[in-house]
Structure formats: C-alpha cells, structure tokens
N, CA, C and O atoms as a GROMACS GRO file, in nm:
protein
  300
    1UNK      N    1   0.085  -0.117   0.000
    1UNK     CA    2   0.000   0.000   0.000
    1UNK      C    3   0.090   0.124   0.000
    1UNK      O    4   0.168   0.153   0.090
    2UNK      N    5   0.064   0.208  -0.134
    2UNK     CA    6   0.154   0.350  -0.112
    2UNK      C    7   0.061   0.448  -0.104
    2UNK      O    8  -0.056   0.443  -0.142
    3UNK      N    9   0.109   0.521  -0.061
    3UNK     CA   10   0.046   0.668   0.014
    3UNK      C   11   0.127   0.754   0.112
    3UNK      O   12   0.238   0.715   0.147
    4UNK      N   13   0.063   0.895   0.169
    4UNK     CA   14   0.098   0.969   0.242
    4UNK      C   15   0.147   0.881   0.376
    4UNK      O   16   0.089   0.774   0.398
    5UNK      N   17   0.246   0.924   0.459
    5UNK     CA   18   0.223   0.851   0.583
    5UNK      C   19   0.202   0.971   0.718
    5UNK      O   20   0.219   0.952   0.839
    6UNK      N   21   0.169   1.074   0.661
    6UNK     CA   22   0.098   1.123   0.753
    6UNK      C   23  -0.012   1.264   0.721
    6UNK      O   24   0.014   1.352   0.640
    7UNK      N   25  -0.110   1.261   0.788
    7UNK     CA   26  -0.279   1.283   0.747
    7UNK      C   27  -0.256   1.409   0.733
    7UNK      O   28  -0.137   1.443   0.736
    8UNK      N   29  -0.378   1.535   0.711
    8UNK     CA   30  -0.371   1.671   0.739
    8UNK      C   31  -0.318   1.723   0.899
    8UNK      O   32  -0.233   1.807   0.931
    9UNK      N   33  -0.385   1.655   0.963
    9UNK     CA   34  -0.339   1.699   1.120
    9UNK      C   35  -0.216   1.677   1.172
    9UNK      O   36  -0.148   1.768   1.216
   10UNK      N   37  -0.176   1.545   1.169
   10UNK     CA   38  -0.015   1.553   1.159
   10UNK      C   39   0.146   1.636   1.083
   10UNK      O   40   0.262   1.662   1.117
   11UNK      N   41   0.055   1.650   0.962
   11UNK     CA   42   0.112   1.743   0.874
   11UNK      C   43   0.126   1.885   0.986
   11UNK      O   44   0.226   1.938   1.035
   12UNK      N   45  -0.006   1.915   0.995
   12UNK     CA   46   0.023   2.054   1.049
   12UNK      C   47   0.088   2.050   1.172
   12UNK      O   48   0.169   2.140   1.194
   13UNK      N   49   0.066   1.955   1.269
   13UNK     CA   50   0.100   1.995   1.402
   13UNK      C   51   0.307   1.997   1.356
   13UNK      O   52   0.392   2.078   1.392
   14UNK      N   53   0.319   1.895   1.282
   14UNK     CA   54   0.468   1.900   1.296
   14UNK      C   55   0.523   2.034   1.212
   14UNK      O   56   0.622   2.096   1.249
   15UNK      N   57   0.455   2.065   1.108
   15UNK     CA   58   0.483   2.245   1.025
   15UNK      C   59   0.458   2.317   1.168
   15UNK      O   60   0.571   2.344   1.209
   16UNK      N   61   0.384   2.350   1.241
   16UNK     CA   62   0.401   2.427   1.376
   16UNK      C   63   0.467   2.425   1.451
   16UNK      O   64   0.515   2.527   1.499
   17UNK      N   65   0.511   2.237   1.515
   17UNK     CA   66   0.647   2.236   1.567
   17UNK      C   67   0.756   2.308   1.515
   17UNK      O   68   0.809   2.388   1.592
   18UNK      N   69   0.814   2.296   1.368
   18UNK     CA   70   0.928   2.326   1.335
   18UNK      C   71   0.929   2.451   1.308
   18UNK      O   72   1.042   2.492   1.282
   19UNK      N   73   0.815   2.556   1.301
   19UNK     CA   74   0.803   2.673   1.314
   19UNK      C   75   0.881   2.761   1.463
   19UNK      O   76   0.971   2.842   1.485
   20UNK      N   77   0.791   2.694   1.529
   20UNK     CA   78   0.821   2.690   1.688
   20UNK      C   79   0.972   2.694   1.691
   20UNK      O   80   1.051   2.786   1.710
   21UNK      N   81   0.984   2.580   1.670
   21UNK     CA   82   1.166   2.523   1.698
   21UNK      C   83   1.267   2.638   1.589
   21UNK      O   84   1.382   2.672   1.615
   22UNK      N   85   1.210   2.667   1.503
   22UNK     CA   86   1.302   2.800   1.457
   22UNK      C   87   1.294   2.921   1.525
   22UNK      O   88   1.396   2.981   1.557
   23UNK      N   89   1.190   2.960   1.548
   23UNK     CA   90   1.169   3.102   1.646
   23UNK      C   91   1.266   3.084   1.758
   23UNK      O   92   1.362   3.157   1.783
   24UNK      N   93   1.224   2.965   1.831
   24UNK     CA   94   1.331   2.938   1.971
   24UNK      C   95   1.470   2.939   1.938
   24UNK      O   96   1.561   2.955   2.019
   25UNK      N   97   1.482   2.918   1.803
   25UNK     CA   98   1.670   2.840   1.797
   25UNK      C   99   1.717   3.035   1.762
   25UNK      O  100   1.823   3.090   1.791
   26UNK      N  101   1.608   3.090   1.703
   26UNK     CA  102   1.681   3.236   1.690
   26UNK      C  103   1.670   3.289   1.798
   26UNK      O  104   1.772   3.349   1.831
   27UNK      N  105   1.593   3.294   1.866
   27UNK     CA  106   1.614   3.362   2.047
   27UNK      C  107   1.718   3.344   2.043
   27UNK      O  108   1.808   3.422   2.010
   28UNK      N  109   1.726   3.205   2.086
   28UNK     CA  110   1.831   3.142   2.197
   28UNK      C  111   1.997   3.187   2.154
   28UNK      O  112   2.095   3.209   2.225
   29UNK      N  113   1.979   3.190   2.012
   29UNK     CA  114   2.090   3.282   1.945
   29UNK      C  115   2.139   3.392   1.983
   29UNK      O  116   2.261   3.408   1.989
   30UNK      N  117   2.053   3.482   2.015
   30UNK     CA  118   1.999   3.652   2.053
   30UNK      C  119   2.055   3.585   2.206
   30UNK      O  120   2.157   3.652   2.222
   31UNK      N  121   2.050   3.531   2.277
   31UNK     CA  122   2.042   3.517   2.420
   31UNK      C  123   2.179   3.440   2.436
   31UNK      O  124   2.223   3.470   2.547
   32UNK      N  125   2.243   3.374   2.388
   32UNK     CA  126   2.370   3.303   2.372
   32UNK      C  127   2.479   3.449   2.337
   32UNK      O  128   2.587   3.469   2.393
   33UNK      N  129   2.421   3.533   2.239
   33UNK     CA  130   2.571   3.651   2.195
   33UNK      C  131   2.542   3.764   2.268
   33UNK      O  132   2.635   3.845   2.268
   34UNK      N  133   2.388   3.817   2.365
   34UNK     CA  134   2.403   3.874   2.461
   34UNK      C  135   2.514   3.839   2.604
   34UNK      O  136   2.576   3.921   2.671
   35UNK      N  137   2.510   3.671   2.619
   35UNK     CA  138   2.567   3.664   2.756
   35UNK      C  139   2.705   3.662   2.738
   35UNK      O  140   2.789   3.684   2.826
   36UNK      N  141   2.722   3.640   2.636
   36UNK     CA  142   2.910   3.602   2.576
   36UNK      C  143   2.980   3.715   2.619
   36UNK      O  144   3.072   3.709   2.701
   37UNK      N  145   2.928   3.847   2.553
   37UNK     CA  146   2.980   3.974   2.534
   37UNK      C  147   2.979   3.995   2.648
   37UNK      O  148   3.069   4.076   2.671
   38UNK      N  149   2.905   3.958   2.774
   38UNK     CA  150   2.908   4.011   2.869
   38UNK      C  151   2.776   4.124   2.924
   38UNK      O  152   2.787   4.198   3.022
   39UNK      N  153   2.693   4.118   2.863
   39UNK     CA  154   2.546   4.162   2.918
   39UNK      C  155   2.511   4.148   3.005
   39UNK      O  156   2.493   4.034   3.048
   40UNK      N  157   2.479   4.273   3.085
   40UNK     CA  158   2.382   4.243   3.228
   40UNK      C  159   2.230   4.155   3.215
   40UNK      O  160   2.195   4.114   3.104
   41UNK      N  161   2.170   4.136   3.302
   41UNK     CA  162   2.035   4.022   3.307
   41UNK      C  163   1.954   4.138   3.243
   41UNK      O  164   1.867   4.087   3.173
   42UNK      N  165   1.949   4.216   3.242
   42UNK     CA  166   1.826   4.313   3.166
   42UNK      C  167   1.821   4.327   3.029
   42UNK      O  168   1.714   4.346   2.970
   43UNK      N  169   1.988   4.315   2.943
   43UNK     CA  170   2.021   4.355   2.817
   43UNK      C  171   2.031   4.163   2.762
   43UNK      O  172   2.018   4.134   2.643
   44UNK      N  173   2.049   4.081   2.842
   44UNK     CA  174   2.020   3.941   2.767
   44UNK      C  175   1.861   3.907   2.772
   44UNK      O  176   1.812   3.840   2.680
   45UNK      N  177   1.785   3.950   2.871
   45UNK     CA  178   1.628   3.972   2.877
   45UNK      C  179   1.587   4.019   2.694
   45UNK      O  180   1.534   3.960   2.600
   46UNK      N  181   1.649   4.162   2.719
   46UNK     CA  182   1.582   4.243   2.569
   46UNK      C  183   1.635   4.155   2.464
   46UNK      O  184   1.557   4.104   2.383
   47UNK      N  185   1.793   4.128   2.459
   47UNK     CA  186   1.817   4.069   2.380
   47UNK      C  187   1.752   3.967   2.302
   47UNK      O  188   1.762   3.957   2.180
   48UNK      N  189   1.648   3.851   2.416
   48UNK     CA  190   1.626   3.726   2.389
   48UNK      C  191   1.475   3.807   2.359
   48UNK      O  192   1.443   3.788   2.241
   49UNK      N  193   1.413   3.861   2.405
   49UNK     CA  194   1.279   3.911   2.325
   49UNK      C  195   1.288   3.981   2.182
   49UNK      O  196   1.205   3.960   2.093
   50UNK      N  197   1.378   4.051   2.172
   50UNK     CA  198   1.438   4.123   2.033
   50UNK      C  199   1.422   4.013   1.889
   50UNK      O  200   1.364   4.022   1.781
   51UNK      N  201   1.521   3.891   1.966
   51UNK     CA  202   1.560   3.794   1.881
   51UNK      C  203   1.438   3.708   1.836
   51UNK      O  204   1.427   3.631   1.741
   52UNK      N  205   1.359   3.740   1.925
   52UNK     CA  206   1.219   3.634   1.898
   52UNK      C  207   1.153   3.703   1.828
   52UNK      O  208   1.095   3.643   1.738
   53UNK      N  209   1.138   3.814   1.834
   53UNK     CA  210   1.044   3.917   1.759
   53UNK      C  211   1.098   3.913   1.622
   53UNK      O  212   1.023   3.906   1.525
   54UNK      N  213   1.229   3.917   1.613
   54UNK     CA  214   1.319   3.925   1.450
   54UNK      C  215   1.292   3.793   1.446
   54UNK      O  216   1.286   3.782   1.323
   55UNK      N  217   1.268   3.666   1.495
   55UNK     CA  218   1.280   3.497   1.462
   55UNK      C  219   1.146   3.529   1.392
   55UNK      O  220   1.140   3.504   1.271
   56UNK      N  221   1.038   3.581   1.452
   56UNK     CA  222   0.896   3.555   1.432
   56UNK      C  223   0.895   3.597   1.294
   56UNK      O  224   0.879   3.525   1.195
   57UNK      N  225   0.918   3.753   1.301
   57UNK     CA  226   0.934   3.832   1.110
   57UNK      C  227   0.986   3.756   1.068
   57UNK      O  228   0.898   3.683   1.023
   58UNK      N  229   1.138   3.686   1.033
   58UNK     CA  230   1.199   3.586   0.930
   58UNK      C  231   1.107   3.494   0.886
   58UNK      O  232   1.079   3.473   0.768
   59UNK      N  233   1.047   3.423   1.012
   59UNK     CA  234   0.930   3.340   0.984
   59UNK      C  235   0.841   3.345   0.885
   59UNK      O  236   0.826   3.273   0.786
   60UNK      N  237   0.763   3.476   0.940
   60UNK     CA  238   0.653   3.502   0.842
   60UNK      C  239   0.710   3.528   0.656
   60UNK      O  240   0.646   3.482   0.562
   61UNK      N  241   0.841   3.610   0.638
   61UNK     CA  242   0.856   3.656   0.548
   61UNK      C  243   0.913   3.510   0.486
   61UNK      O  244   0.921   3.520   0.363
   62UNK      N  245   0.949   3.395   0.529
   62UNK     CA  246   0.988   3.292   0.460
   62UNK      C  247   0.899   3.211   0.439
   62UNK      O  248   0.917   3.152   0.333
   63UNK      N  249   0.795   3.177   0.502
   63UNK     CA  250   0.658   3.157   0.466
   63UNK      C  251   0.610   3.204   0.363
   63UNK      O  252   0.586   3.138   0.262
   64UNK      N  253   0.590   3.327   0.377
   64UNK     CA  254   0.532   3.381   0.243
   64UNK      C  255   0.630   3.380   0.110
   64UNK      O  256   0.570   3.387   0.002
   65UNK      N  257   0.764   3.373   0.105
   65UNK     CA  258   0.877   3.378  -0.006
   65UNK      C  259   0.805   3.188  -0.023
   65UNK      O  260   0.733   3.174  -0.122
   66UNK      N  261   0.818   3.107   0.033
   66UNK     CA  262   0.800   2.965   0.020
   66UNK      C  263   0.680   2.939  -0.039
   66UNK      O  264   0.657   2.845  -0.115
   67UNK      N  265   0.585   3.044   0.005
   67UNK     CA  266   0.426   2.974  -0.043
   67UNK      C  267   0.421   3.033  -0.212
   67UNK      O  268   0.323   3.006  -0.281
   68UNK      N  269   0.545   3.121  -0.270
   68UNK     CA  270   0.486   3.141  -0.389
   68UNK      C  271   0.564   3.039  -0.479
   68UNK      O  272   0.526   3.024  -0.595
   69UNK      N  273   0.669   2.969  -0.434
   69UNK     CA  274   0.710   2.845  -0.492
   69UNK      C  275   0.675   2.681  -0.480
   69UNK      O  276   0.722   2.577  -0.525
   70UNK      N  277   0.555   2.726  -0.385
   70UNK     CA  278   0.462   2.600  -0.337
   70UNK      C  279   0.352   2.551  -0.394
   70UNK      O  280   0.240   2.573  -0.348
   71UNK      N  281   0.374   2.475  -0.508
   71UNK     CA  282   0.251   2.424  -0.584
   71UNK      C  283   0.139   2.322  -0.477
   71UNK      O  284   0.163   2.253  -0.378
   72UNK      N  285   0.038   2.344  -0.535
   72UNK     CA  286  -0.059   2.265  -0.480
   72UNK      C  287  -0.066   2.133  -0.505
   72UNK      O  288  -0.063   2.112  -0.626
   73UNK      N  289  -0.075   2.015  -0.424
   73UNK     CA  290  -0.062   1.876  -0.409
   73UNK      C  291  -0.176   1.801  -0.389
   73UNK      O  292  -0.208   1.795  -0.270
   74UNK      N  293  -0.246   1.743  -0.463
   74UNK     CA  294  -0.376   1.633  -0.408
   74UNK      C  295  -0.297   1.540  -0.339
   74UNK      O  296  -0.215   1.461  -0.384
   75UNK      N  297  -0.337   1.563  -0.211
   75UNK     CA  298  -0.348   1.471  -0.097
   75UNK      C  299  -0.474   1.435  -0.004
   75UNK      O  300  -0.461   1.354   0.088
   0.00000   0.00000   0.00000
C-alpha cells in the first residue's frame, strides 16, 4: 500500500512544531551573543525578546517567499 504517511493533522501539528523550533533556535541565538559579550540580566532579557520578535518576522517573510514556490498537491 503507497500513500501519504501522515494525514492533514499531523502534517500541520509538525509544520508548527518546526516553526516553533526555529523562532526558539533564533532567540536562543539573541540570548547566547548577549551573555558572551558580557550583558547584564536586563540587556540578555531584551536581547532574547528582540531575537524572537526578528525569529517571528523571518518566519513570516519565509513563509510567504515559500508559499509562492509552493505548488498545490492532491493529498
């Protein structure tokens, strides 16, 4: 038997995971070269919100760069 091996809902929950898991890996970026340099707890704070806020935009804008090279699939 060939086919998909995983349904609409699985599909999405794991596209959300790995959404997720990019936003976090750019924080944690933002929050890793705040503490290096030597940042007080307030400026690795902003830092790591900064970085999430810029993770989130990359997000969206690669999403949308991806969805116009994303043909539609019967599944």
């Amino acid at each position: 038997m060939v086919g998909p091996s995983m349904n609409d809902a699985e599909r999405a929950t794991a596209s959300n995971q790995l959404k997720a898991g990019f936003v976090v890996t750019v924080a944690l970026s933002g929050t890793f070269v705040a503490f290096f340099v030597g940042g007080s707890l307030l400026q690795i704070a902003v830092a790591t919100v900064g970085a999430a806020i810029l993770g989130a935009v990359l997000l969206v804008y690669l999403t949308r760069l991806g969805s116009e090279f994303n043909t539609p699939r019967n599944r």
